[in-house]
C-alpha positions as CSV (number, residue, x, y, z in Angstrom):
1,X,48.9,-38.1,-32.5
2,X,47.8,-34.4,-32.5
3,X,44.5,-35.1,-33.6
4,X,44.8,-37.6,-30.7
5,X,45.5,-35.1,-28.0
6,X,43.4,-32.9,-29.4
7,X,40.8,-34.6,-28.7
8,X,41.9,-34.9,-25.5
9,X,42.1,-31.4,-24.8
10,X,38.5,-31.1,-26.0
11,X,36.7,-33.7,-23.5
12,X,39.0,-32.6,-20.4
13,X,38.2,-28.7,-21.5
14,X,34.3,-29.6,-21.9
15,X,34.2,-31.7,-18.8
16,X,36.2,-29.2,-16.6
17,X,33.5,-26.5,-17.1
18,X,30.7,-28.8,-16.9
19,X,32.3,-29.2,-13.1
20,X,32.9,-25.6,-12.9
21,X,29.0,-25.0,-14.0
22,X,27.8,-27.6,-11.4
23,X,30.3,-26.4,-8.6
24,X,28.9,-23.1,-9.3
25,X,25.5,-24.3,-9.0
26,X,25.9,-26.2,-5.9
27,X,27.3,-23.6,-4.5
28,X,24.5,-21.4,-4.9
29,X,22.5,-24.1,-3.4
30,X,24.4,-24.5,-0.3
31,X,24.4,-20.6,0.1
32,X,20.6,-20.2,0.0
33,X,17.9,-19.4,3.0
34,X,15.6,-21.1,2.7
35,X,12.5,-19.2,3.6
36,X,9.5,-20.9,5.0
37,X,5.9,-18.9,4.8
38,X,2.8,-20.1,7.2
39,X,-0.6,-18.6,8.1
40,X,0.2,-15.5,10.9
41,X,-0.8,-17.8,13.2
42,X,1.3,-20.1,13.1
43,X,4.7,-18.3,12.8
44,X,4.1,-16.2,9.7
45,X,7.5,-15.5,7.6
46,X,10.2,-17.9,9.0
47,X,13.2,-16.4,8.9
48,X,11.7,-12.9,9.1
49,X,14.5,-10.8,9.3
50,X,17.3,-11.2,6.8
51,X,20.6,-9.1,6.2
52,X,22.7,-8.9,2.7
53,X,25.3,-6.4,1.8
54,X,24.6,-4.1,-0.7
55,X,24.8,-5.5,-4.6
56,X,25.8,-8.8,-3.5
57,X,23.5,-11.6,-4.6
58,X,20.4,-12.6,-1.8
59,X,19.5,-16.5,-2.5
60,X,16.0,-17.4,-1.4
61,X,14.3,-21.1,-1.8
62,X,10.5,-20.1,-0.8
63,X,8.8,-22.8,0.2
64,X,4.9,-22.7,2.3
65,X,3.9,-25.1,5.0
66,X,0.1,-24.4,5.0
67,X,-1.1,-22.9,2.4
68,X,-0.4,-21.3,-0.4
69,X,1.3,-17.6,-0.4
70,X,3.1,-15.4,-2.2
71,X,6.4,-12.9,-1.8
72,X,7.0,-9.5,-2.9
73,X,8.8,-6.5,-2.1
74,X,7.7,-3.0,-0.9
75,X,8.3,-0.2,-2.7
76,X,10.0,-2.3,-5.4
77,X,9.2,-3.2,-8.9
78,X,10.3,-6.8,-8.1
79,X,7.5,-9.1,-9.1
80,X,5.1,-11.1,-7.1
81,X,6.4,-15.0,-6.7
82,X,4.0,-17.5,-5.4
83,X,5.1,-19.7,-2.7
84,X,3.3,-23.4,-3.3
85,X,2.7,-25.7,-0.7
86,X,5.3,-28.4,-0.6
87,X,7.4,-26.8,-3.2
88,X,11.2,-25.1,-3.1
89,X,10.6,-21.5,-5.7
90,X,14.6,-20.1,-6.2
91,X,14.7,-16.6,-5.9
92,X,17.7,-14.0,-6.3
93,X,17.8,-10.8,-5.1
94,X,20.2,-8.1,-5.6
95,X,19.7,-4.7,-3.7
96,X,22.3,-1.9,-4.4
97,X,21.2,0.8,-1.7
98,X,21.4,-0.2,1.9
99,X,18.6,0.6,4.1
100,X,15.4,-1.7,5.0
101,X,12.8,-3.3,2.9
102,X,10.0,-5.0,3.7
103,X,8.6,-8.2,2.0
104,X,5.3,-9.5,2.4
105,X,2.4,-11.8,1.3
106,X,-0.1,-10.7,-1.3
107,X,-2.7,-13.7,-0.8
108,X,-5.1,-13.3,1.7
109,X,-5.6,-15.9,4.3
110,X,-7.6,-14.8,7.1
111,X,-7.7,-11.3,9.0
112,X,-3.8,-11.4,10.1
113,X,-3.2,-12.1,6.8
114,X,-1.4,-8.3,6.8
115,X,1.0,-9.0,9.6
116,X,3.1,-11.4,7.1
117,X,6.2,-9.7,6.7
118,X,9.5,-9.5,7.2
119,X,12.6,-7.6,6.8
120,X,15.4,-7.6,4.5
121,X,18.7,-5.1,6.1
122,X,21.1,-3.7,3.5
123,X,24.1,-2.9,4.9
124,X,26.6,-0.8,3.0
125,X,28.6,2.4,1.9
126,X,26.3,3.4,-0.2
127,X,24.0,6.5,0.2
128,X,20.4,5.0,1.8
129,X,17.2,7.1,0.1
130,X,16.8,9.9,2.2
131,X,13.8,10.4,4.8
132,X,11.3,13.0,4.5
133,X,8.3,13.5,7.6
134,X,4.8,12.7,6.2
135,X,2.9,15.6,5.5
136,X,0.3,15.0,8.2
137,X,3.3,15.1,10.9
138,X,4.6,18.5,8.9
139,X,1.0,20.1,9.3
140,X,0.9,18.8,13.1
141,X,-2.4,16.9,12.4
142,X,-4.0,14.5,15.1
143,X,-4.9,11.7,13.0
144,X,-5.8,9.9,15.9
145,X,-8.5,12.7,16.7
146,X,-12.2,12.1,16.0
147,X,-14.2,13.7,13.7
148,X,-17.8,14.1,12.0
149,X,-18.5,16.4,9.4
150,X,-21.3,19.2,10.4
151,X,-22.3,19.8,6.8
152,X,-23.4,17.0,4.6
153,X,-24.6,17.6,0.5
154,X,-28.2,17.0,-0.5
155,X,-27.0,14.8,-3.5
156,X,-24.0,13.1,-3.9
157,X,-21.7,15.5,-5.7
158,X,-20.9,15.2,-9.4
159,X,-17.4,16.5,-10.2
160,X,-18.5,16.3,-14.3
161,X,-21.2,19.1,-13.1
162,X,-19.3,20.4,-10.9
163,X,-16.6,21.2,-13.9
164,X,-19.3,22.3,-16.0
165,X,-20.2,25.7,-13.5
166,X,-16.6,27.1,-14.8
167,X,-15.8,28.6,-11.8
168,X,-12.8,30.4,-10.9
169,X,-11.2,27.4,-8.7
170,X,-7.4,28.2,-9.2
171,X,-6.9,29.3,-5.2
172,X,-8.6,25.8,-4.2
173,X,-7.4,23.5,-6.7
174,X,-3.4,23.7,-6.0
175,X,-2.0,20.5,-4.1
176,X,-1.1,22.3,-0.8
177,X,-4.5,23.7,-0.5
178,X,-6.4,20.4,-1.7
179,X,-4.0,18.3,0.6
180,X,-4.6,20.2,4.0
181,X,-8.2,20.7,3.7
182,X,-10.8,18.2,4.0
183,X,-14.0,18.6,2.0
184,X,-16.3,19.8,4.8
185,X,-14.4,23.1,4.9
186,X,-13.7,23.5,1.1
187,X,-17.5,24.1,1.2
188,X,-17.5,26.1,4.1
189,X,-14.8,28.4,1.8
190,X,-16.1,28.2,-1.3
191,X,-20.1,28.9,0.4
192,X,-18.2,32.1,2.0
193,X,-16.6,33.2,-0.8
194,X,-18.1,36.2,-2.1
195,X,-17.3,35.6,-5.9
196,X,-20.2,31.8,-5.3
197,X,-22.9,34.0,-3.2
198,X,-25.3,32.6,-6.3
199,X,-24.7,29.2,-6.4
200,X,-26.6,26.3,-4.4
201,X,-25.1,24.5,-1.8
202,X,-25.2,21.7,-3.8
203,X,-23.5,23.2,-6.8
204,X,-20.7,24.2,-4.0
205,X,-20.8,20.3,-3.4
206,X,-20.1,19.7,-7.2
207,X,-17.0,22.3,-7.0
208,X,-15.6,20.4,-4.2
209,X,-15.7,17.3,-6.2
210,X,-14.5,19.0,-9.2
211,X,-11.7,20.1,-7.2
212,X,-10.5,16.9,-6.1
213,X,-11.0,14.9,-9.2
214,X,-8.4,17.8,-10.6
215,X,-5.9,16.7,-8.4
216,X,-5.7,13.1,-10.0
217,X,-5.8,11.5,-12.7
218,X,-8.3,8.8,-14.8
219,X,-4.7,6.3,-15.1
220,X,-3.9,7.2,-11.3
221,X,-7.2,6.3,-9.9
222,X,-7.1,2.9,-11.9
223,X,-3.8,1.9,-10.6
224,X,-5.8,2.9,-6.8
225,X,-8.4,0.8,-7.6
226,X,-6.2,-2.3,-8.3
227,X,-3.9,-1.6,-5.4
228,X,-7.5,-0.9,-3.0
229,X,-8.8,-4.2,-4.2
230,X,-5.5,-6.3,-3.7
231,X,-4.7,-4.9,-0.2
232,X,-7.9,-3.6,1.4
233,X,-11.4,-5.0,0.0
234,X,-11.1,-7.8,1.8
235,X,-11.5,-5.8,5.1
236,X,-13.5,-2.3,3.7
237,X,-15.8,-4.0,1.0
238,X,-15.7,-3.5,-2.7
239,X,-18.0,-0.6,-2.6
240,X,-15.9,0.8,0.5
241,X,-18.5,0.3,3.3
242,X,-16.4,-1.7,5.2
243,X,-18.3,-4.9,5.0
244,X,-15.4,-6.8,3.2
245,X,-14.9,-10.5,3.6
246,X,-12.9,-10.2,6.8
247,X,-14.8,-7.2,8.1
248,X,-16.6,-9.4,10.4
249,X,-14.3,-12.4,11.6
250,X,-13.1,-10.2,14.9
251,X,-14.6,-12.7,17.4
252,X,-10.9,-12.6,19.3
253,X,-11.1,-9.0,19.6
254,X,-13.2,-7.7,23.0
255,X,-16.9,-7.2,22.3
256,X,-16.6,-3.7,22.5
257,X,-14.0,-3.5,20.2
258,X,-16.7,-1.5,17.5
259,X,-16.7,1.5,20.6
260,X,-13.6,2.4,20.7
261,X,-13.1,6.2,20.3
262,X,-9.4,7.0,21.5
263,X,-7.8,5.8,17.8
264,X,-5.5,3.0,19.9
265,X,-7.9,0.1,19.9
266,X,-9.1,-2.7,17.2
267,X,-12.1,-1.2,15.4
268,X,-14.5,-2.2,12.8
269,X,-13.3,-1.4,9.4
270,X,-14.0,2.1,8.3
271,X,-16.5,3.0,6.5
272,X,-15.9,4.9,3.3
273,X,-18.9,5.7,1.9
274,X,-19.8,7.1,5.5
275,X,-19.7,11.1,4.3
276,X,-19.9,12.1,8.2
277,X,-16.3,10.3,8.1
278,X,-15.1,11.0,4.9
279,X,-16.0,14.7,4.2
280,X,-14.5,15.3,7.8
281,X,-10.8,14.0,6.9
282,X,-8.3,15.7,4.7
283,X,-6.1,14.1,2.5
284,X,-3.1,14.8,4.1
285,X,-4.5,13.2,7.9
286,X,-6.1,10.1,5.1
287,X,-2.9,9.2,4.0
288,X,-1.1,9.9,7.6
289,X,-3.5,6.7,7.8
290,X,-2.1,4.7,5.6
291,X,1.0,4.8,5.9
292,X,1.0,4.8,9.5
293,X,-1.5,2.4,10.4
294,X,-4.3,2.6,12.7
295,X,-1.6,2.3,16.0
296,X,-3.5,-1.1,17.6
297,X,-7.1,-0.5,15.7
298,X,-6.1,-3.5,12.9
299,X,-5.6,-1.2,10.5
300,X,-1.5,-2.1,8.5
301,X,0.9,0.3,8.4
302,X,1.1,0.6,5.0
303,X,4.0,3.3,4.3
304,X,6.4,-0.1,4.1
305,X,4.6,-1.1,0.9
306,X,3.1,1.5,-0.9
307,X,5.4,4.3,-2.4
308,X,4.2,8.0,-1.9
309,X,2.9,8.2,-5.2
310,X,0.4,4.8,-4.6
311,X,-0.7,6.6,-1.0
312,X,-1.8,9.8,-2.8
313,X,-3.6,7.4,-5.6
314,X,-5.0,5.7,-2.6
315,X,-6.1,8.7,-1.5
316,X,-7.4,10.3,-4.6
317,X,-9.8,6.6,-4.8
318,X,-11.0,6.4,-1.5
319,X,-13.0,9.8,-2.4
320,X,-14.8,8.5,-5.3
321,X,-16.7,6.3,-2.9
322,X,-18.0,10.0,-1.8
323,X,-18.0,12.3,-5.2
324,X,-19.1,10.9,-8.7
325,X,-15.8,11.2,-10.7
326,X,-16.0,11.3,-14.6
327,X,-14.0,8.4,-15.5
């Protein structure tokens, strides 16, 4: 008889948390948003703005309509999920500091592709990650200014030659100097610096390189180069001349759209390997860009996505399409 009831006590204790385990499931079913993605277009992220509280559970069935896309977080290390056409992918996220996130599509679709994102509010107690002004807005820059350098080098220049003249670079090559000048008047200082009065122009022009190749890093310009060819060859080109694959599909923009001057309209892509442009911008107002955005000119405000540290990288790379860096 006790083996009997036993027994018993087995099959009702088994199927009990079978139930529990499916009740638990459903549950998490019924609790889910499901989150629809479709070409900008058409809707884009659909919800796009969702709230959780902080360190409780966000449940997320991704499913695409068109075309196939993908999710991720900014400034997270959460990993990219493709969303299928057709198909439910279950996601759960679980955010601990309130504050606002910003998830987005990493598959390119057509020249809105960047306005797919959406917004994730956690609300909480908890102590949100403070906020610091960009550097360009600390230095008072005009990113929005135009500007053309009025010195360009004779060759492009070599930052493994310009190492090899062993000059005395210590003033020039700290981060707050580097950051706030742009290349154009690094020269200017280093050709009016009475300690270079013997060096060529260009040799001055292999300094400047040398100088910012020492503010980065071989394994930091590699990340750039991934993070540069996942978010913005398809609109400045591979080799950085903004020819990319999108560069020319503005035919909804106005015809004069390529004239604009004032920073606030929709503009061909820039051109990086343009050293009028490029030798003319510091770092500081080049990352102001980034994050910011060009204000209406189809440039993404990309301060949402990228963390400090992947703007400066950013930074750091879109140079090389101007200075030879020994890599």
């Amino acid at each position: 008889m006790s083996e009997k009831l036993a027994r018993l006590f087995t099959a009702v204790f088994l199927l009990g948390g079978m139930a529990a385990i499916g009740i638990a499931w459903w549950s998490g079913q019924s609790n889910a948003i499901i989150l629809h993605a479709r070409m900008p277009e058409k809707g884009g992220w659909m919800p796009a703005d969702l709230t959780v509280e902080a360190g409780k559970p966000l449940h997320l069935r991704l499913t695409s309509d068109d075309v196939v896309h993908s999710f991720a977080i900014g400034q997270s290390d959460f990993p990219v999920v493709d969303v299928m056409p057709g198909e439910m992918t279950e996601v759960t996220l679980r955010l601990d500091k309130p504050g606002t996130y910003t998830f987005y599509c990493t598959r390119w679709c057509g020249p809105n592709h960047w306005r797919m994102r959406g917004t994730i509010t956690v609300t909480g107690d908890g102590v949100a990650e403070p906020v610091t002004q960009p550097l360009y807005v600390q230095l008072g820059l005009d990113i929005d200014a135009p500007h053309e350098a009025q010195v360009i080098p004779p060759e492009k220049p070599s930052a493994q030659i310009g190492a090899k003249l062993n000059l005395d670079l210590s003033t020039y090559q700290s981060t707050g100097y580097y950051r706030s000048h742009n290349p154009g008047e690094v020269w200017q200082d280093l050709r009016g610096d009475p300690d270079f009065t013997s060096y060529s122009d260009q040799q001055l022009w292999d300094a400047v390189a040398f100088i910012w190749s020492s503010n980065t890093t071989p394994e930091a310009l590699a990340k750039a180069e991934q993070l540069y060819a996942q978010n913005c060859a398809a609109c400045h080109g591979g080799s950085g001349r903004g020819d990319g694959v999108f560069s020319g599909e503005l035919a909804y923009l106005p015809e004069d759209a390529h004239k604009a001057t004032s920073g606030h309209e929709v503009i061909d892509p820039t051109d990086f390997a343009d050293p009028h442009h490029m030798l003319s911008i510091s770092p500081a107002a080049l990352q102001g860009k980034i994050i910011r955005g060009g204000m209406g000119s189809g440039m993404p405000m990309w301060g949402v996505i990228f963390t400090e540290e992947q703007t400066w990288s950013l930074v750091s790379y879109l140079y090389t399409f101007q200075f030879e860096e020994d890599r």
